[in-house]
N, C-alpha and C positions, 0 to 999 in steps of 0.2 A: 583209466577209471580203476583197474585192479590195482594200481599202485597206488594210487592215491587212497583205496581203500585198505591196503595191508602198510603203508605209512600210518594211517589213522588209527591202524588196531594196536600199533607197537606204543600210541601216548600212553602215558597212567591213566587207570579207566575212572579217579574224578572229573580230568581234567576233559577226557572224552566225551563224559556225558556233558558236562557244562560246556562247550564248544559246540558241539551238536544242539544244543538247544538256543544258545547264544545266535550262530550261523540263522538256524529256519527263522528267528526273531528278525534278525537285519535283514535276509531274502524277504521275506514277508513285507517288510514296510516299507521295500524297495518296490515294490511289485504295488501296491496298496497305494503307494504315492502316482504311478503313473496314473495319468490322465484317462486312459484305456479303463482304469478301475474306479475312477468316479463318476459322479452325478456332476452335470453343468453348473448346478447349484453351488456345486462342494464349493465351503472355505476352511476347506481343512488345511491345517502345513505339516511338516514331513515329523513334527513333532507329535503330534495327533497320531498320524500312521503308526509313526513308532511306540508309542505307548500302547495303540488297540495293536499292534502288533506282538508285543510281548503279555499283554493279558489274554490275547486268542490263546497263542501257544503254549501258553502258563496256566489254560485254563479260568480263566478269572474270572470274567465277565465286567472289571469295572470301564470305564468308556469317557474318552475328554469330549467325543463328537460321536453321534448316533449311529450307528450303520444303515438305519433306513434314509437318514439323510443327507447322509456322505457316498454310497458305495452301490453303486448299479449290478447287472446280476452279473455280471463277470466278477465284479469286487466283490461281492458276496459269497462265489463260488472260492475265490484266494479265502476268505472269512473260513468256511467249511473245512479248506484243507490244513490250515494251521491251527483250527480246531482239533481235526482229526490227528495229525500230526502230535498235536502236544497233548492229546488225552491218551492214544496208547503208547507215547513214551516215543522221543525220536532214539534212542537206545535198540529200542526194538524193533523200529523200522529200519536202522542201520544194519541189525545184525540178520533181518529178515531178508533183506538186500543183499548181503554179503552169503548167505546161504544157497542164494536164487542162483547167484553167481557160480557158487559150487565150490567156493574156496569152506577150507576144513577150520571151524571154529575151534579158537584155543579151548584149555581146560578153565583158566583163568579168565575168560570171555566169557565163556559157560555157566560161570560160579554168577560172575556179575549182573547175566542177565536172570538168571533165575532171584539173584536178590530183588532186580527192578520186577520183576513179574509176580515175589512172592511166590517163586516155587522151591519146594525142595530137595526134588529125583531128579537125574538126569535122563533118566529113560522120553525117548520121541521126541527130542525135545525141537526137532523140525515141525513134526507135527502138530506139540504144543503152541507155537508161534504162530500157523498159519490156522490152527483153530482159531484163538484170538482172533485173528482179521478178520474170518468169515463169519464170527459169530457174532461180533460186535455191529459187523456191516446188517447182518440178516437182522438183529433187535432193530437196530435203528431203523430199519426196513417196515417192522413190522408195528414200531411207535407212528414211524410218518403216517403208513396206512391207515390206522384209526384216526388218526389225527385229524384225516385228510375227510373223512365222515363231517366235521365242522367247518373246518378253514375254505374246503370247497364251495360249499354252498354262501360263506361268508363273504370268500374273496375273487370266488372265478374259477375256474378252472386252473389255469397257470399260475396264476399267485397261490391260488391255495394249496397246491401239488409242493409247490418250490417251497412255502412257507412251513407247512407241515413238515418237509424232509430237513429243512434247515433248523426249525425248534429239535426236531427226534436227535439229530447229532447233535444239537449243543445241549441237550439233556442228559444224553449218555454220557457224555463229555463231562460231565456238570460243569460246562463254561459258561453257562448265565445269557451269551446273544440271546438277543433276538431282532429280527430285520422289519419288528410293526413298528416302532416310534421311541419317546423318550422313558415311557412307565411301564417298561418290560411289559407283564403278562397280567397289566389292575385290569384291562378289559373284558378278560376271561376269568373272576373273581366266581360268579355263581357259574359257570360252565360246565360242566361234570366229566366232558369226557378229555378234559384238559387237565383238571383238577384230579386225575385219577393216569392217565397215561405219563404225564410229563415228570411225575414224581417216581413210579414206577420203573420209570428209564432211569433217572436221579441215583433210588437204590440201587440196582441193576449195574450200571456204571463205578458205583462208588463202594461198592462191599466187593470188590479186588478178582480179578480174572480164577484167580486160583479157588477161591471161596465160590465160585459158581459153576467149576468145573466138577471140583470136588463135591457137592450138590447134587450134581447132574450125573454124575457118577452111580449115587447110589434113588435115583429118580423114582425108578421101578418099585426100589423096597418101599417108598414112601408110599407111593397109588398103590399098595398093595396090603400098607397095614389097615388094622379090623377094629383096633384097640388104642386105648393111651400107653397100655405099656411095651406095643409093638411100635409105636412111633419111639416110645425114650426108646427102647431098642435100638435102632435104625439110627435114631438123632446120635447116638451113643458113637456110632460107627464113623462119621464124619471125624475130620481130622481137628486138632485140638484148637488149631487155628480159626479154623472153619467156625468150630462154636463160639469161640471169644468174640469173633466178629460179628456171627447173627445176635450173640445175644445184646453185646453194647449197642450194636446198631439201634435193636427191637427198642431198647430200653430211653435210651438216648431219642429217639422218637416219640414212644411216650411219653417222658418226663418233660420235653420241650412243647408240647401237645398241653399238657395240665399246666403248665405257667403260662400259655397265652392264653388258656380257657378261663384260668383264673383272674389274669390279668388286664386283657382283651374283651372278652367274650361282651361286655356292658356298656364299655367304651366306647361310644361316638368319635366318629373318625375313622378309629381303627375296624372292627367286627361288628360294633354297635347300632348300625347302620341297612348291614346285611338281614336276611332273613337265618330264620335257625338252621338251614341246611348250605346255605353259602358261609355264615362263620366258621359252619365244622369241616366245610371245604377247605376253607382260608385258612383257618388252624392247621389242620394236614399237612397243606401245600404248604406253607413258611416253618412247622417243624421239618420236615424234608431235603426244601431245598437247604437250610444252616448244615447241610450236609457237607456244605462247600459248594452248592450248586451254582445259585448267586439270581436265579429268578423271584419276583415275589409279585403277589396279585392282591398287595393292598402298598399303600404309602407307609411307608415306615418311619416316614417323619410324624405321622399323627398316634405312634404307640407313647405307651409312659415310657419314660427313661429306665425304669425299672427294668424294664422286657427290654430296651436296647443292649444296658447293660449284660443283662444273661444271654440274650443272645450274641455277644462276644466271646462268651465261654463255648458255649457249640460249634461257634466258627472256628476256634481257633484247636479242637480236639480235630473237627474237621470229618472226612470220611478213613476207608481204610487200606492198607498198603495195596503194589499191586493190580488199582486199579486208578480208575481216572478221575479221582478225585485227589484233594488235596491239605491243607490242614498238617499238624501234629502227629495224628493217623490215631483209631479208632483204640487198637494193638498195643500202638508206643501208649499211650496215656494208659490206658490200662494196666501194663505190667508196672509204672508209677505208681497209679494208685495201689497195686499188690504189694509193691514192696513197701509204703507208708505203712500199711497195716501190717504188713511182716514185722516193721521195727516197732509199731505199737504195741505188739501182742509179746515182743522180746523174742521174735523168733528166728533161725538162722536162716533159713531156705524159705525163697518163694515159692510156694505149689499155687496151682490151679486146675481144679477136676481129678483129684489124688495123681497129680504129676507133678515133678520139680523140677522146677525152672533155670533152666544155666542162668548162672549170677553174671555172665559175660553179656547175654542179650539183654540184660537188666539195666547192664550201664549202660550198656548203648540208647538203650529208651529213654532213662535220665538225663543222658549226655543233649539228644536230642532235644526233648520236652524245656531243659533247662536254657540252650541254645536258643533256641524259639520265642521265650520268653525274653531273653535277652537284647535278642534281634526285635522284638517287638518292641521293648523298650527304648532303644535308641531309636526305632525310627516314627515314634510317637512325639519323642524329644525333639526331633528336627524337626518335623510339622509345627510343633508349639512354637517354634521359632521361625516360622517362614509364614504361620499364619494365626498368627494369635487373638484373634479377633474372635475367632469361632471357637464354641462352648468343647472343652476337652473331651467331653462324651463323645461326640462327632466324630473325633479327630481318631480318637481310641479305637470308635467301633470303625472308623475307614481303614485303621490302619493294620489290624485284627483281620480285619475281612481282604485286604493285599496280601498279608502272611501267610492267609490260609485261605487263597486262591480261590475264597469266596467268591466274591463281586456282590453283595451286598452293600448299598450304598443310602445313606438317608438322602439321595440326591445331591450330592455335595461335590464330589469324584472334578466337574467339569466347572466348579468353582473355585476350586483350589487354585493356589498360585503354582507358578513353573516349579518351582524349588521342593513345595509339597509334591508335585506332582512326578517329578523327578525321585523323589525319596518311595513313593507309590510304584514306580518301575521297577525300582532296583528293590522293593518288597515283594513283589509279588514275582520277581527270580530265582532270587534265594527260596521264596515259600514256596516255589515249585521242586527246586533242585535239593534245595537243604537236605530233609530228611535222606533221599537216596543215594545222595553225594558224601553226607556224612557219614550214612552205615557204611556202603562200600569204601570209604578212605579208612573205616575202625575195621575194617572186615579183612583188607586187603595186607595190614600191616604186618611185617614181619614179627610175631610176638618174642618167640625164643631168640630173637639178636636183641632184641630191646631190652628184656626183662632183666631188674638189674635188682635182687635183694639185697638191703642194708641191716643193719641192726635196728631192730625193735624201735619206735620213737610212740612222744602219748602228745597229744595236745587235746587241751579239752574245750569244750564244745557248749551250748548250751546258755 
């Protein structure tokens, strides 16, 4: 085992994390196809396994065959751990493993995981790791508990224990399962304590380990301010990261909130139907989950196209580094949009909060952001050509929502042909891996061997 595990530290740390996620993907839907892990019923084939195999661990939530109708509570339980596994990063359970062990983590290891973790000190960093597992275990603990207030009395005792604990991790997770049926969570639309915990978990999970530490940090000052300008105070104090992400988050909520109110809210079908306190439920819970969560508690086949459309833009920003969500990241688009406006206004340096931005992590977010796009474009292209029958919007927002590890689906996912469906695995790998596998291959590179200046050149542009 230790060799195998100091052989595995010496790969390039791209090639380590994609192999490590690649591996639990294929153990997964080896394990998922045994007999042991289905229902009598199942006619699932190892093709099914492997597809909810790598959207579990990728976080996704999209699905060819249901889980309540394929996978008994053992297979349910493999469900949980490939869950958990690919929401806090198998990176970090390898290195958390390899610490247990007592072997001495490179500096180079160090660097990579703090990039996957979104930290940036080296100080505890044992510490930091095994906070992570207990902290995410103890939320998730304490989402099923409430949870377990409805599901109990709903479903039994034992179903609704297991069902509560299985929604709370795949909400932290923002992986989208769920083990009731084929329409995720439309039966719990007016519910409140559903409609308020499982989004909760959502945020919690998807605004980045670091971003809640750092929170947690300064906890006390907060229960302690009097004032609004002893909170800007204290809010002041959080790291610079910290605020970029509570406030896009905040805002990116709101603004998705006010276009399905506007767009939704009158709408039969969709909100139209509800009473005024179930819409503004519904509204919540679907700007939330576009968090990348991939839950939704109405049909999203019956919104205007308009609202599916935009909500491809929130999917594909997604949540934010760091933590168990997935997407573009909250961060990267962000210091985009800063630098548009930097070259708008004709200015050199990106600032944000009277600080200036290294122009190296700038490109890096471009580099990404632009890549993303890219990647979504050709694997839009191949669906249009393996199933052309179905209206581009569909195809756009399924394939938007595989990128960015969504699992939002107009119910489409288990109608698609092999070939779309095939182009949907290998999206929703990339969209798990991409961003972390790209920073750290820009991060790790030697720059002073590379850097090569030539004379002056102009090409114009425009």
């Amino acid at each position: 085992m230790r060799a195998l595990l100091s052989r595995f530290s010496n790969w390039p740390i791209p090639i380590k994390i994609v192999i490590s996620f690649a591996f639990v993907m294929f153990a997964g839907s080896l394990i998922l196809a045994l007999p042991i892990s289905q229902l009598d019923s199942s006619q699932a084939t190892y093709f099914d396994h492997l597809f909810g195999a790598i959207s579990m661990v990728a976080v996704t939530g999209l699905f060819t065959v249901p889980v309540a109708h394929t996978y008994n509570l053992f297979g349910q339980i493999v469900v949980l751990a490939l869950i958990k596994l690919g929401g806090l990063g198998i990176i970090t359970i390898v290195s958390a493993i390899i610490l247990q062990l007592g072997r001495r983590v490179s500096m180079k290891e160090e660097v990579t995981l703090q990039q996957a973790l979104n930290r940036s000190d080296r100080m505890g960093f044992k510490n930091f790791l095994i906070s992570v597992v207990k902290y995410t275990t103890l939320i998730e603990a304490v989402g099923a508990f409430f949870l377990a207030f409805y599901m109990v009395p709903a479903f039994g005792w034992g179903r609704g224990l297991f069902t509560s604990i299985f929604l709370a991790i795949s909400a932290f997770n923002n992986a989208g399962f769920d083990n009731l049926g084929t329409t995720s969570l439309q039966q719990f639309v007016e519910t409140p304590i559903v409609n308020i915990v499982i989004p909760i978990l959502i945020i919690l999970g998807g605004i980045g380990f670091s971003v809640w530490f750092d929170v947690a940090k300064h906890f006390k000052k907060f229960i302690a301010v009097r004032s609004w300008l002893d909170f800007k105070g204290t809010y002041r104090r959080l790291k610079l990261h910290t605020r970029l992400v509570i406030k896009w988050s905040f805002w990116l909520i709101v603004a998705a909130m006010l276009i399905i109110i506007l767009a939704e809210w009158f709408h039969t079908g969709s909100l139209g139907d509800l009473s005024p306190l179930g819409r503004l439920q519904a509204t919540f819970f679907q700007a939330v989950t576009l968090r990348t969560a991939g839950f939704a508690t109405v049909d999203l086949t019956q919104f205007h196209m308009f609202t599916i459309v935009v909500f491809t833009v929130f999917m594909f920003i997604g949540g934010s580094p760091g933590g168990t969500a997935g997407g573009a990241k909250t961060s990267t688009v962000a210091l985009v949009v800063k630098l548009i406006g930097t070259e708008m206004r004709g200015l050199t340096n990106v600032n944000y909060k009277k600080r200036t931005l290294e122009m190296d992590i700038v490109k890096r977010a471009l580099v990404i952001v632009v890549l993303f796009v890219l990647l979504n474009f050709i694997g839009l292209s191949l669906m249009t050509i393996f199933d052309e029958h179905i209206p581009l919007q569909y195809l756009f927002f399924e394939s938007v929502s595989a990128f960015g590890t969504v699992g939002l689906s107009a119910d489409l996912t288990p109608t698609l042909s092999r070939y779309s469906q095939t182009v949907i695995m290998f999206s929703m790998f990339i969209g798990r891996l991409g961003p972390i596998t790209i920073f750290t291959a820009l991060s790790t590179r030697d720059r002073k061997k590379r850097e090569v200046t030539y004379a002056t050149g102009n090409i114009l542009i425009g």
